[in-house]
DOKOLKOL-939209 format. One line per 3 residues: number of its first residue (from 1); their letters; for each residue x, y, z of C-alpha. Coordinates in nm, 3 decimals. Example, Ala and Ser with C-alpha at 12.3 -4.5 7.8 and 13.67 -1.06 7.14 Angstrom:
2
1> as> 1.230 -0.450 0.780 ~ 1.367 -0.106 0.714
END
This chain:
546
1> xxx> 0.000 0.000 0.000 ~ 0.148 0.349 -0.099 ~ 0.175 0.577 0.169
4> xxx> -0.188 0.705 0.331 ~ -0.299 1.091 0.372 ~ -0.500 0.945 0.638
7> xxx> -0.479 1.147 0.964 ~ -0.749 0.967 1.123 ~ -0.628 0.603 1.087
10> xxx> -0.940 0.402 1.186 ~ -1.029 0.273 0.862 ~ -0.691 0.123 0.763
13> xxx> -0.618 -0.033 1.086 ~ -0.966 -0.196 1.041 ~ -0.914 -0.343 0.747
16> xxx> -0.897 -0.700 0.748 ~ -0.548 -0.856 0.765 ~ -0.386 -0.855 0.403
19> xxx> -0.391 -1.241 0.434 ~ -0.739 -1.258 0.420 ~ -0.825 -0.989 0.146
22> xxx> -0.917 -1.113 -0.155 ~ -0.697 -1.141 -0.506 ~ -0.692 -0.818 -0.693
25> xxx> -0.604 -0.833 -1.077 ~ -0.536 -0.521 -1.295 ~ -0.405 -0.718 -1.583
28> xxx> -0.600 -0.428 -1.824 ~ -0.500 -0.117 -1.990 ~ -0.754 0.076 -1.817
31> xxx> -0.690 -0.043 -1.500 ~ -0.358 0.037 -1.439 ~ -0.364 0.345 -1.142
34> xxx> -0.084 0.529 -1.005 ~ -0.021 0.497 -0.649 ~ -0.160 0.867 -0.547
37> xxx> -0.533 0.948 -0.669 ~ -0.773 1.144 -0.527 ~ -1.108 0.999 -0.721
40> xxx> -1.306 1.344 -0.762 ~ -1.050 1.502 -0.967 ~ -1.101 1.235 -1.225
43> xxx> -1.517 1.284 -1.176 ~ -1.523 1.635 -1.136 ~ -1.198 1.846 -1.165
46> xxx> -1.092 1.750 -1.512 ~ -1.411 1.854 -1.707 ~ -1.334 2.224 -1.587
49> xxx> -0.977 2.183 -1.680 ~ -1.037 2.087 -2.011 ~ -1.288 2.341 -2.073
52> xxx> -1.652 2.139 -1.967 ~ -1.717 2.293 -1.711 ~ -2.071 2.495 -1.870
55> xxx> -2.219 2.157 -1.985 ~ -2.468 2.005 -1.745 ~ -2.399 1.735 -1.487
58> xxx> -2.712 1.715 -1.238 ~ -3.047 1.778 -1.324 ~ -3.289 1.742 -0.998
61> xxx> -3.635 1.850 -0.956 ~ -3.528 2.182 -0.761 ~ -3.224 2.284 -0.983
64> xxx> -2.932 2.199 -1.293 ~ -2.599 2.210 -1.195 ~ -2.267 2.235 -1.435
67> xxx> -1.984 2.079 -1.364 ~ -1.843 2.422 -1.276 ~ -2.138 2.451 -1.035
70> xxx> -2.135 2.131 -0.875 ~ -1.728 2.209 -0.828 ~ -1.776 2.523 -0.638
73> xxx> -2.042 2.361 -0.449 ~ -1.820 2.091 -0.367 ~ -1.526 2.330 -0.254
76> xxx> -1.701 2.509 -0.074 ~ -1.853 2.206 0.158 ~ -1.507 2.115 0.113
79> xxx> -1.363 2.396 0.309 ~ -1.652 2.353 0.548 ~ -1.537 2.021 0.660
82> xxx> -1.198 2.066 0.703 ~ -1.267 2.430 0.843 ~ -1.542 2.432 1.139
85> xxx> -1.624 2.086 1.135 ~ -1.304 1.983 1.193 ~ -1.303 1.708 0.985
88> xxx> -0.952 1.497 0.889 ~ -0.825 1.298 0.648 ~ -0.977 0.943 0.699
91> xxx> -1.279 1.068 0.912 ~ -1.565 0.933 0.829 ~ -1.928 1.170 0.764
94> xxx> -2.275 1.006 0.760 ~ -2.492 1.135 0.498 ~ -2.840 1.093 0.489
97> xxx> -3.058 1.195 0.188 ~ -3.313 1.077 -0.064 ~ -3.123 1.119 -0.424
100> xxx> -3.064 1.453 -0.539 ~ -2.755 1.743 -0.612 ~ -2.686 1.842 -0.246
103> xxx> -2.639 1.468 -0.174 ~ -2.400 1.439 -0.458 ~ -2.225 1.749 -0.376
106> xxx> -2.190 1.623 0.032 ~ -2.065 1.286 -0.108 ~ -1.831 1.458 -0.369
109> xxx> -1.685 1.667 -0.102 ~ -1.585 1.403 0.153 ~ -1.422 1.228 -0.074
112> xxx> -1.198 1.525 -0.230 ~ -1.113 1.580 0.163 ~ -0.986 1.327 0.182
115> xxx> -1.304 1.181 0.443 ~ -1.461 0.841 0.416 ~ -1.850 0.822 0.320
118> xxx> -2.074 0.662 0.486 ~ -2.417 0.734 0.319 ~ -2.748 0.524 0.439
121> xxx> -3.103 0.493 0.250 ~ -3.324 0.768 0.372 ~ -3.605 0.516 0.492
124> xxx> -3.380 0.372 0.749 ~ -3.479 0.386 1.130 ~ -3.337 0.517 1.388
127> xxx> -3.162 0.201 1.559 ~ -3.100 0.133 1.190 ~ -2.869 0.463 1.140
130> xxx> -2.717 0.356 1.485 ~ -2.552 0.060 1.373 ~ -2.344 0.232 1.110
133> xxx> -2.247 0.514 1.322 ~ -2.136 0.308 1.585 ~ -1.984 0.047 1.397
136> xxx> -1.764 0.324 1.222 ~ -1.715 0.549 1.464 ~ -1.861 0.829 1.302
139> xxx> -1.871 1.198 1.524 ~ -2.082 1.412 1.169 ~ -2.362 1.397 0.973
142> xxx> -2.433 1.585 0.688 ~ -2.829 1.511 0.634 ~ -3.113 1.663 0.487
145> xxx> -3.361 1.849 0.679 ~ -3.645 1.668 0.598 ~ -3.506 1.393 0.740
148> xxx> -3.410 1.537 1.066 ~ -3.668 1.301 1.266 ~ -3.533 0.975 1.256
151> xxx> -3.168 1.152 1.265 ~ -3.243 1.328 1.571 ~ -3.380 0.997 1.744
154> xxx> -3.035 0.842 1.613 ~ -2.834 1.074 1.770 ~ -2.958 1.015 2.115
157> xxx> -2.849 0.659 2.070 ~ -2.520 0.720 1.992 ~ -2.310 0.952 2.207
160> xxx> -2.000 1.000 1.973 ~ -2.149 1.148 1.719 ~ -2.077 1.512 1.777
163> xxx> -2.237 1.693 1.521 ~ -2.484 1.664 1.272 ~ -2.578 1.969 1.001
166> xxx> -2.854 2.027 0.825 ~ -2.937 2.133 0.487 ~ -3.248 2.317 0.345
169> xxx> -3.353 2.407 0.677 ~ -3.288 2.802 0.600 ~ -3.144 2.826 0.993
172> xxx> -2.848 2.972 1.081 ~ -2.652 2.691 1.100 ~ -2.729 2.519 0.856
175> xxx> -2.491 2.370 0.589 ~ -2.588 2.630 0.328 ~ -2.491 2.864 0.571
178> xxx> -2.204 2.761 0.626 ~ -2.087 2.761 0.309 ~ -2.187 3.067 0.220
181> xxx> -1.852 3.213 0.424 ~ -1.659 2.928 0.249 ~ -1.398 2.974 -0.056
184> xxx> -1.514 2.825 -0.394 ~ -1.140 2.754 -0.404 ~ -1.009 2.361 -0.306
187> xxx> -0.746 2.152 -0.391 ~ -0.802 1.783 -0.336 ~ -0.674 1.575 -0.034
190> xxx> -0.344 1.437 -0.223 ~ -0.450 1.073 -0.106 ~ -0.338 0.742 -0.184
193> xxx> -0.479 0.508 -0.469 ~ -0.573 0.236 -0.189 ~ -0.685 0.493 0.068
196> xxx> -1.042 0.369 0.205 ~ -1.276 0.659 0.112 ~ -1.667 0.458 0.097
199> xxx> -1.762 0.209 0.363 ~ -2.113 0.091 0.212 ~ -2.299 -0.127 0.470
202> xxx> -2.466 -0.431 0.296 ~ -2.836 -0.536 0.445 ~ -2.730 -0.826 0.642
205> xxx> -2.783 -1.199 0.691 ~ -2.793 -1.213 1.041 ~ -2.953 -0.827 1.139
208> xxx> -2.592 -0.703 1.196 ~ -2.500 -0.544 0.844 ~ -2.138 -0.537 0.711
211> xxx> -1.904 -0.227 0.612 ~ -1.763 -0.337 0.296 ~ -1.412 -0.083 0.280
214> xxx> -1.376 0.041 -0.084 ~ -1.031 0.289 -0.213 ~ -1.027 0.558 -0.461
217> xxx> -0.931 0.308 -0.732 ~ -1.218 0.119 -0.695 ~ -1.422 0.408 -0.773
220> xxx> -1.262 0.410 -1.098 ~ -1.212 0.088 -1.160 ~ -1.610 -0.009 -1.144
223> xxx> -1.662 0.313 -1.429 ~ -1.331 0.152 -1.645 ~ -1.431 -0.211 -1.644
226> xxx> -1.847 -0.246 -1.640 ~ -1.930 0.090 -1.776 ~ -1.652 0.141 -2.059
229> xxx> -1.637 -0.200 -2.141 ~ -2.035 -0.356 -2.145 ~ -2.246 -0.016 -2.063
232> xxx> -2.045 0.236 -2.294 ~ -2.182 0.580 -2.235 ~ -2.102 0.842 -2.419
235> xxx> -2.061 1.223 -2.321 ~ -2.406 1.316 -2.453 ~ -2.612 1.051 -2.247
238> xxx> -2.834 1.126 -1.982 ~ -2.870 0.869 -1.723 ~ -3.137 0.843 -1.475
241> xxx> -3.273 0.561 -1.211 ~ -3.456 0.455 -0.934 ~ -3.145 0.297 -0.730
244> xxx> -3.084 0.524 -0.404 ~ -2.717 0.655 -0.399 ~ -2.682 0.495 -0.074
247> xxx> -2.692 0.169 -0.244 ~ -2.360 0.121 -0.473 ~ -2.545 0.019 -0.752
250> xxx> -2.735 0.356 -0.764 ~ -2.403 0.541 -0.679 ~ -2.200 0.376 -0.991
253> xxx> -2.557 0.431 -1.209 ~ -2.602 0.776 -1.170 ~ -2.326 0.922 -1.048
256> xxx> -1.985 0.763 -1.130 ~ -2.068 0.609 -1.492 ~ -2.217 0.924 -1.593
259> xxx> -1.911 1.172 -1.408 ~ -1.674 0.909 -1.585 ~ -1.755 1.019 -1.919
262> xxx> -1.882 1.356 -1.881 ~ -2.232 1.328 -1.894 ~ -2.567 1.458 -1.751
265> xxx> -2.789 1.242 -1.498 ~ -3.125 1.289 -1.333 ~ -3.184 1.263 -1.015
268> xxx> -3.528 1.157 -0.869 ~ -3.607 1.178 -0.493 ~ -3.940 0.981 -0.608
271> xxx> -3.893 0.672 -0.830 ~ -4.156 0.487 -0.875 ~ -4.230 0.327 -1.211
274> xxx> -4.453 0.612 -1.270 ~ -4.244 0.926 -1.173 ~ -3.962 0.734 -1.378
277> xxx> -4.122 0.674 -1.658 ~ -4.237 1.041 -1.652 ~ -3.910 1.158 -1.587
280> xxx> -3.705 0.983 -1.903 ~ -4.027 1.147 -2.109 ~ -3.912 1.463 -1.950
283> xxx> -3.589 1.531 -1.962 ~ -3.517 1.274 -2.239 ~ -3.291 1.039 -2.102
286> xxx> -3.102 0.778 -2.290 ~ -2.996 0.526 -2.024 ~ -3.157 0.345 -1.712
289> xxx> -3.098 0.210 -1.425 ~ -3.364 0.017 -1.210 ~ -3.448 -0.354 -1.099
292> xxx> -3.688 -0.569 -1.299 ~ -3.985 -0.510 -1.106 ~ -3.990 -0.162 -1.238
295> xxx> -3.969 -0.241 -1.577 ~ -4.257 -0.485 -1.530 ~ -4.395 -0.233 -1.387
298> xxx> -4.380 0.028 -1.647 ~ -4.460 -0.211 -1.947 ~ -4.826 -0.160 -1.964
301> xxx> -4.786 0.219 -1.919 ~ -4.552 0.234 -2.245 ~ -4.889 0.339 -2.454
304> xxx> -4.921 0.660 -2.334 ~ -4.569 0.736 -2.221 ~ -4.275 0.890 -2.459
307> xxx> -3.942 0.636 -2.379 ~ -3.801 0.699 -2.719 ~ -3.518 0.882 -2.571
310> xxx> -3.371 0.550 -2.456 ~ -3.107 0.420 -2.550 ~ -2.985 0.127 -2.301
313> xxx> -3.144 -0.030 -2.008 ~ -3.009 -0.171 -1.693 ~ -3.146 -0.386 -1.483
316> xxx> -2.985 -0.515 -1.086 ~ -3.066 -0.560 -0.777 ~ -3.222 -0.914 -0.832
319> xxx> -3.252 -1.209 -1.141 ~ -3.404 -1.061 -1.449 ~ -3.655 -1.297 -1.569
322> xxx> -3.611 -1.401 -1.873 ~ -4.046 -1.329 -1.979 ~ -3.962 -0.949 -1.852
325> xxx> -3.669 -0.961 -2.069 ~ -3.839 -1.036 -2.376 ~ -4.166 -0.847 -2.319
328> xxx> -3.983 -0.535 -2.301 ~ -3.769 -0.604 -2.556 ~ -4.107 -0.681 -2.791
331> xxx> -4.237 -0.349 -2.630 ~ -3.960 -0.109 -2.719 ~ -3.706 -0.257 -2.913
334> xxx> -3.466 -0.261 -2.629 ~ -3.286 -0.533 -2.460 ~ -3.230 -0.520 -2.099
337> xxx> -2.850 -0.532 -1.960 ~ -2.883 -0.755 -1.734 ~ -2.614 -0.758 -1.419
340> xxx> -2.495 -0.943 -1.115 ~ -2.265 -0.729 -0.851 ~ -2.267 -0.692 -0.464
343> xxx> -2.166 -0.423 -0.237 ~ -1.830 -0.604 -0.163 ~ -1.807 -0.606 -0.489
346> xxx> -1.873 -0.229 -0.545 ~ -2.127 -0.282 -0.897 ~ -2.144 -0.558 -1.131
349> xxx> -1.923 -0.806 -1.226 ~ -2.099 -1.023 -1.454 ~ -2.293 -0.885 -1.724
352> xxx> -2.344 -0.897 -2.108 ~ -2.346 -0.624 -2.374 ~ -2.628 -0.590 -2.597
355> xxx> -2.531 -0.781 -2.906 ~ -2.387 -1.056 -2.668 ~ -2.670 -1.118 -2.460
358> xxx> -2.856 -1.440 -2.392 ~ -3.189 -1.412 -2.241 ~ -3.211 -1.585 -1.914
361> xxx> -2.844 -1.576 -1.858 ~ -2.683 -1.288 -1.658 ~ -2.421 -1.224 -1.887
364> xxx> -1.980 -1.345 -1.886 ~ -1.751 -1.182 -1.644 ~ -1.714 -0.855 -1.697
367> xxx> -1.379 -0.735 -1.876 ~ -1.114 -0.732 -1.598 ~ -1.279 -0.949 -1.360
370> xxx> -1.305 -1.361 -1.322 ~ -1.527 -1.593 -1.216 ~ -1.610 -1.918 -1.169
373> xxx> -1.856 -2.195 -1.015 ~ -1.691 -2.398 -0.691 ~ -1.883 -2.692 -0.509
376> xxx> -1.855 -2.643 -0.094 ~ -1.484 -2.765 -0.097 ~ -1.427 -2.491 -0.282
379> xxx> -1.303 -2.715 -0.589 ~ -1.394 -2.602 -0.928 ~ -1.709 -2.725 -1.113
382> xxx> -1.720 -2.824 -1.503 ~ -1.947 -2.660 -1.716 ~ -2.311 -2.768 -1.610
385> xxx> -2.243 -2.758 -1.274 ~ -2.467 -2.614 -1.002 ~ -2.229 -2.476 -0.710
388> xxx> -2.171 -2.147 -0.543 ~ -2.021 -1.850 -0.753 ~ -1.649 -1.729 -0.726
391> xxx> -1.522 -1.412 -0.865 ~ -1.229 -1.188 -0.864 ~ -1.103 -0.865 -1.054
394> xxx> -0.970 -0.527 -0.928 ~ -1.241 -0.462 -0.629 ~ -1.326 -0.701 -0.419
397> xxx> -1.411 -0.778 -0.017 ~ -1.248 -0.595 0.246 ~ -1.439 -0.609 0.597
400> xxx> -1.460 -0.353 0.813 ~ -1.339 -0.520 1.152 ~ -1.550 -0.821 1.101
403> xxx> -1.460 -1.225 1.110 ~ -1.722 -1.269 0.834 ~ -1.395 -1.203 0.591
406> xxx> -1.296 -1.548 0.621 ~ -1.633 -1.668 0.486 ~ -1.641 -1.422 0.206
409> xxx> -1.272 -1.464 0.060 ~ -1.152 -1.748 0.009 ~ -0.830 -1.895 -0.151
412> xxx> -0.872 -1.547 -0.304 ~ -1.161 -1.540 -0.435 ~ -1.474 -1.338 -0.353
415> xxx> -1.756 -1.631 -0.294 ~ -2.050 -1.399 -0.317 ~ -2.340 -1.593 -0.185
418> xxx> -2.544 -1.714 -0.472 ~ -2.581 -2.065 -0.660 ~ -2.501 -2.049 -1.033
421> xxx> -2.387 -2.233 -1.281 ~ -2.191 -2.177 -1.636 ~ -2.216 -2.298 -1.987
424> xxx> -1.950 -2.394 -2.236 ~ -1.954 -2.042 -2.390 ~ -1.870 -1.883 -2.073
427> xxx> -2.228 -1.758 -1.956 ~ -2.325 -1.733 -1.632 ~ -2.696 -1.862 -1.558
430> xxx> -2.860 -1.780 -1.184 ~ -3.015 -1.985 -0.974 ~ -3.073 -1.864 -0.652
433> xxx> -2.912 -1.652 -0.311 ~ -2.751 -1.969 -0.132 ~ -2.830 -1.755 0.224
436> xxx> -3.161 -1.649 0.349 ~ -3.119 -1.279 0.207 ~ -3.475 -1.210 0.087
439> xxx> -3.454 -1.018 -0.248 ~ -3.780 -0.814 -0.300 ~ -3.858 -0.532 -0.623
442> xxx> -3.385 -0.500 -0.607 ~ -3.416 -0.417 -0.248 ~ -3.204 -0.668 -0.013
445> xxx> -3.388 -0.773 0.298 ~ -3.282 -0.973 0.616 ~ -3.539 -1.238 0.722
448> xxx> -3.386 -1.232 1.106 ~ -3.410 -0.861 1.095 ~ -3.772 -0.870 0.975
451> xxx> -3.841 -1.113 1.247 ~ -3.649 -0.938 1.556 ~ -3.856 -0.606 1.459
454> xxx> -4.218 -0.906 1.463 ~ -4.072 -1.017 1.803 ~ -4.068 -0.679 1.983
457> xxx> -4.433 -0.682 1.909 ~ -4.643 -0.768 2.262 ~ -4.865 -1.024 2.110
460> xxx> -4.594 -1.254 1.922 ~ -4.425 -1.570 2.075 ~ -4.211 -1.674 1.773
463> xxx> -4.219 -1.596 1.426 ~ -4.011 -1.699 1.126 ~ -3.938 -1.480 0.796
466> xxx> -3.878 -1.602 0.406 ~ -3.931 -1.499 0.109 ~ -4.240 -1.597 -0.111
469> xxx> -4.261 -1.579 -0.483 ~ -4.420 -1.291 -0.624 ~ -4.544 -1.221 -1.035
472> xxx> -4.486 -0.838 -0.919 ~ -4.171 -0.793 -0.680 ~ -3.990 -1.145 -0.816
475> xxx> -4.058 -1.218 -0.403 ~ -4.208 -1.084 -0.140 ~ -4.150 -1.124 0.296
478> xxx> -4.345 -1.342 0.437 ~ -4.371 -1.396 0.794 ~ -4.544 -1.717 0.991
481> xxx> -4.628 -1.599 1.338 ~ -4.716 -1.779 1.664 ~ -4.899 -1.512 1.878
484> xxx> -4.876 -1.521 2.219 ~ -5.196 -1.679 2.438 ~ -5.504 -1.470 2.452
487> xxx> -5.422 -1.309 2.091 ~ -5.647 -1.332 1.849 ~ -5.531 -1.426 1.428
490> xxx> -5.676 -1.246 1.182 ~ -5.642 -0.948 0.937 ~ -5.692 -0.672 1.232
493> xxx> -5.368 -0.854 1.414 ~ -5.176 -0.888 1.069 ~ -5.205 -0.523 0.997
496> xxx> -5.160 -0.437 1.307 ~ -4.831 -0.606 1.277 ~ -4.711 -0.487 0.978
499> xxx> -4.743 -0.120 1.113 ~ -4.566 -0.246 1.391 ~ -4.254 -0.347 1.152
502> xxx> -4.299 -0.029 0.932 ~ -4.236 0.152 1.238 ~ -3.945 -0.034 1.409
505> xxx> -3.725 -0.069 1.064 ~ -3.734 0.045 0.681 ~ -4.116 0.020 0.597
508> xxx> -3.997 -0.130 0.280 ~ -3.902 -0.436 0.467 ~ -4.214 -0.551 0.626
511> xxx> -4.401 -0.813 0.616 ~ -4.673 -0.818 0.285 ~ -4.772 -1.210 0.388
514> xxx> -4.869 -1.302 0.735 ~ -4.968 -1.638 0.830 ~ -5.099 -1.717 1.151
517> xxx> -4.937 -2.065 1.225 ~ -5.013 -2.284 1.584 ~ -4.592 -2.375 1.585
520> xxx> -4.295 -2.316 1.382 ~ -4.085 -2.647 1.195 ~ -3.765 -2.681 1.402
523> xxx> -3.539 -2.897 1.431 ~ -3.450 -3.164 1.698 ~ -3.185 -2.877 1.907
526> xxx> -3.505 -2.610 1.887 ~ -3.349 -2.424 1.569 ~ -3.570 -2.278 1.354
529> xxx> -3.612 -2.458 0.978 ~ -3.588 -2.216 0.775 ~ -3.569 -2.425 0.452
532> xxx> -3.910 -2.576 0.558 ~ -4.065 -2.255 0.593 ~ -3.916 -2.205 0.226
535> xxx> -4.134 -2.479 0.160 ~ -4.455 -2.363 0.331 ~ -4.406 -2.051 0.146
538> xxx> -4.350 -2.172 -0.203 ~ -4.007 -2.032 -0.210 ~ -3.857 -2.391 -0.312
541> xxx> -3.997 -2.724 -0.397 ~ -4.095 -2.976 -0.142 ~ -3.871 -3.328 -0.142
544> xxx> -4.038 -3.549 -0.359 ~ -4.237 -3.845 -0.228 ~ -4.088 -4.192 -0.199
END
């Protein structure tokens, strides 16, 4: 590792031990980095050198920004942190906001000061902001107003965090403020090429999420293998997406990929398949980013809505069915890019360009990155083969502080959780998540989460959490519960409990199934059986008879 400009040294002494990280390979071109980088100057910085700096970069509902704008934006919250807030090299800032140009511009600046981001979805909880905060030791918050509810009720959980500003709020100390005695004038953090500057915390198996640990290269590495190689934007594309920014797949979508190349992207605070597909009409964008279930979603509105601006579609965040697939290529002439990545990962690793792709198959490994299918002995499996998936490249798994490493790398490779297999020509075909991760319309949810937010509930003895198949959202959570004596089943109790979840975590994550059951399948020690509630849900076939 070159030498850090990390002050604050937290996040490389809680990296995992080099013996454990995974195998990076940079055998490209386009992937060779020098040892000093500061990302933003590559994003940002250079389009005003070169003379770009008047042609548009963020388009939100409130406002356009330049490049030239968002830079002086960016310098200025620049000089804010590393003026009154005090912040140093390697600190890291929580920032909290549904997608839009401030939250670029906080993220933007962080990085360039050489901070670590930590941004979270804006529907999170309280206790749910906690974790990250505490896990990273994080003493600021940069967060929009709006959101100042759950932030505030965060903050009284977690005693080191010091500060937290505001923006929007029009008071006197509020970011804008702040900046408006700040220079225009900054000159990035001079920081190394492997200096940590994103921790993105994944949803979780268990209820405790991970900090995956990404370096400025990575951010550039994700734009120079997926997006030049399989996406290929050009400078006069306008992207635009439903992904939240906290998520890496939305960060890489419409930030990165777009900044990469010098393009424009539009940013929607509301996403739905409707706003979106009103939005592309709009502002005529060319390329998209969103999960299958909005695409199904949007195919019988196509009639009376203008897409003809687009120009490439991207779908993530969970298997692409291969009937969506062809029913929107039949509806627009389009062919979905289909992807596989993972928040260790940083953004997709397997994928297909258009003239390459096979419907129903995810795609080959992306240029600069490997993969392969293993059996549980980690041994490599022929072509055929169904076994879990292996891949490496030039990101990859790095931990923050947590054992889970060893299950995630191994021999070198990143072992990503899901059952695949390959064909002779090299394409990857999905199966299924080999953990209980419950993937519902691209958003990740924990079944033991789900179920420790049913158990705080006064009327529930036990519960158990899975995901059921659903024609709409690919799958849905589905919770069996055993209420408590005295309690009556029925739809008054059910909604009654999904408030109750809605409340205590994301609402996105409760439960839209719940089935009233007299006792849960467990085995002989009193562990619950998940795979049989699977089962009972659909989710996988029952054993045959005989």
């Amino acid at each position: 590792m070159a030498r850090t400009a990390h002050v604050d040294t937290f996040a490389q002494a809680n990296l995992p031990p080099r013996e454990r990280w995974p195998a990076f390979t940079f055998g490209r071109p386009e992937l060779q980095y020098p040892e000093r980088l500061n990302c933003v100057t590559h994003f940002l910085d250079r389009w005003v050198e070169e003379g770009r700096g008047g042609e548009v970069c963020l388009i939100s509902g409130s406002e356009t920004l330049t490049y030239a704008e968002l830079q002086a934006r960016v310098n200025r919250i620049c000089n804010v942190l590393t003026g009154p807030l005090g912040l140093l090299p390697g600190g890291r800032v929580l920032l909290r906001s549904a997608n839009n140009a401030m939250l670029v511009a906080t993220y933007l600046a962080v990085l360039k000061a050489g901070g670590v981001v930590v941004a979270t979805m804006p529907l999170l909880r309280a206790r749910e902001i906690a974790y990250p905060v505490t896990k990273a030791r994080i003493d600021l918050a940069l967060c929009d107003h709006r959101l100042a509810d759950e932030m505030e009720k965060a903050r009284a959980l977690c005693p080191d965090l010091r500060r937290v500003v505001y923006w929007g709020s029009g008071a006197p100390d509020a970011l804008e403020a702040l900046m408006a005695e700040a220079s225009p004038d900054f000159t990035a953090v001079d920081t190394a090429a492997d200096d940590v500057c994103l921790i993105g915390f994944t949803s979780g198996t268990t209820g405790e999420p991970k900090g995956t640990m990404h370096f400025h290269r990575d951010m550039l590495a994700i734009c120079d293998a997926y997006s030049r190689n399989v996406l290929r934007p050009e400078a006069s594309d306008r992207f635009i997406g439903s992904p939240p920014l906290a998520f890496t797949f939305g960060l890489g979508g419409l930030v990165l990929f777009p900044m990469r190349v010098g393009a424009s992207t539009v940013l929607l605070e509301k996403a739905g398949p409707d706003d979106l597909l009103s939005a592309i009409e709009r502002h005529r964008a060319t390329i998209c980013f969103t999960a299958p279930t909005a695409y199904r979603a949007m195919l019988p509105k196509l009639a009376i809505a203008d897409i003809s601006s687009l120009r490439k579609c991207v779908s993530a965040g969970e298997a692409l069915p291969k009937a969506t697939f062809e029913a929107w290529h039949e509806a627009t002439g389009l062919k979905l890019m289909d992807g596989i990545g993972a928040t260790e990962m940083l953004h997709i690793f397997i994928a297909a360009r258009e003239d390459e792709i096979r419907p129903g198959a995810t795609g080959k490994p992306v240029p600069g990155y490997e993969a392969k299918v293993i059996d549980d002995a980690g041994r490599d499996l022929p072509p055929g083969s169904t076994g879990r998936l292996a891949v490496r490249g030039p990101t990859g798994c790095r931990y923050l502080a947590d054992e889970r490493q060893a299950r995630y790398v191994q021999d070198g490779w990143n072992v990503t959780g899901d059952t695949y297999h390959h064909d002779e020509d090299g394409y990857f075909w999905y199966q299924a998540r080999s953990d209980d991760m419950i993937v519902s319309a691209g958003y990740n949810i924990a079944g033991p989460e789900v179920e420790a937010a049913l158990l705080a509930h006064a009327d529930v003895a036990e519960c158990g959490v899975v995901g059921a198949p659903d024609g709409e959202r690919g799958m849905i959570v589905k919770a069996y519960v055993v209420l408590r004596e005295g309690a009556a089943p029925g739809p008054e109790m059910a909604k009654a409990l999904q408030e109750h979840v809605k409340a205590e975590i994301a609402p996105y994550k409760y439960p839209r199934a719940v089935e009233f059951v007299e006792a849960l399948p467990k085995t002989q020690t009193g562990k619950l059986q998940r795979f049989a509630l699977r089962q009972m849900a659909g989710a996988v076939p029952a054993p045959a008879a005989g």
